[in-house]
C-alpha positions, 0 to 999 in steps of 0.5 A: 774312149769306147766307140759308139754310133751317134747321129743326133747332135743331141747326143753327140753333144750328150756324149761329149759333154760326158767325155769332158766332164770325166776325162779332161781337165779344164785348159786340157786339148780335146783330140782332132776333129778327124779323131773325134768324129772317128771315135764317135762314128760321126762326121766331122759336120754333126760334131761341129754342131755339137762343138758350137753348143759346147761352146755356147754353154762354156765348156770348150773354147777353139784357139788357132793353131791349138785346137780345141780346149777344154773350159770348165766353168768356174761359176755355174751363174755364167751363160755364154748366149750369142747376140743374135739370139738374145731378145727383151722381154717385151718382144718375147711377150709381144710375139707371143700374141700379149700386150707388155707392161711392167709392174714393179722397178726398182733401181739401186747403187751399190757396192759389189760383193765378192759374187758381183764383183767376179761376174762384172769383172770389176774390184769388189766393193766398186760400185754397180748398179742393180735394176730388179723389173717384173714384167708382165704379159697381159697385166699377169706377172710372168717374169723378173729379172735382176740385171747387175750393170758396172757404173763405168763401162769401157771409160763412160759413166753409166747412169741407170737411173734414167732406165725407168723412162725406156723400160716404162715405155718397153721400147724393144 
C-alpha cells in the first residue's frame, strides 16, 4: 500500500474501496484503524466516515474483538440503506412541492425464482408477493417501483392484497 494524503471522505473512501477491490478477499481483516489512517495520512475520525459508507454499500462489516472485515458483495442487486434514511415515494414528491398520486398497480402471488428467492431469503418456488406501483408527481409518471414481499414474514401471513387501500390513499 503506497502512502498517500487524503482529506476528503470522499476520497478516503475512493481510495479504500480501490484497496478492497484489488487487495482483499471477501472474509479477509482489513488492518487497524491506527495502521490505516497512518498509511493513508488521515485521522482515525475521516476514515470512520469513510467506513460507514463502505459499510452502507456492503462492502465491509465491523465484528468486536475482530475487526474490520471484508464483504464483498454476492449480488449486485442488494443495497444496504440505514432506516433512518429510507422515505416513500409520496413524501419524497410531497417535499418536493408536487401533489402524489398513483397511476398504475398491479399486485400478484407467485412462486419465487432462483433470484427472488436469494433476495428474501426464502426456499425458491415459496411463494411471494410482487406489488409493480407507478407513481406520479403532479399526474406526471415519474417512478416505478417493484417490491418483492415474502407471504409469511417472521411466522405471520402477509396478505398484500389489501396494499391497494394505503397506497391508493399515499398515506406516508
Amino acid at each position: 500500500m503506497e502512502k498517500a494524503t487524503l482529506a476528503d471522505p470522499t476520497d478516503i473512501t475512493v481510495r479504500l474501496r480501490k484497496m478492497i477491490e484489488s487487495d482483499f478477499e471477501d472474509g479477509d481483516r482489513l488492518p487497524s484503524e491506527v495502521k490505516l489512517s497512518e498509511t493513508l495520512g488521515v485521522s482515525r475520525a475521516k476514515l470512520r466516515e469513510a467506513f460507514g459508507v463502505l459499510w452502507q454499500a456492503g462492502l465491509i462489516e465491523k465484528k468486536w474483538g475482530v475487526g474490520t472485515i471484508v464483504c464483498k458483495p454476492k449480488d449486485a442487486n442488494r443495497v444496504v440503506v440505514p432506516l433512518p434514511y429510507i422515505r416513500s415515494a409520496p413524501a419524497l414528491i410531497r417535499e418536493s412541492g408536487q401533489d402524489p398520486s398513483l397511476s398504475d398497480l398491479a399486485i400478484v402471488r407467485g412462486p419465487a425464482d432462483a433470484t427472488v428467492a436469494d433476495l428474501l431469503d426464502i426456499p425458491q418456488a415459496s411463494e411471494f408477493w410482487m406489488i409493480d406501483r407507478v407513481f406520479c408527481a403532479d399526474d406526471v409518471p415519474i417512478q416505478r417501483t417493484i417490491d418483492a414481499v415474502p407471504t409469511t414474514i417472521e411466522g405471520e401471513g402477509f396478505d398484500a392484497t389489501g396494499f391497494y387501500v394505503h397506497t391508493n390513499t399515499l398515506v406516508a
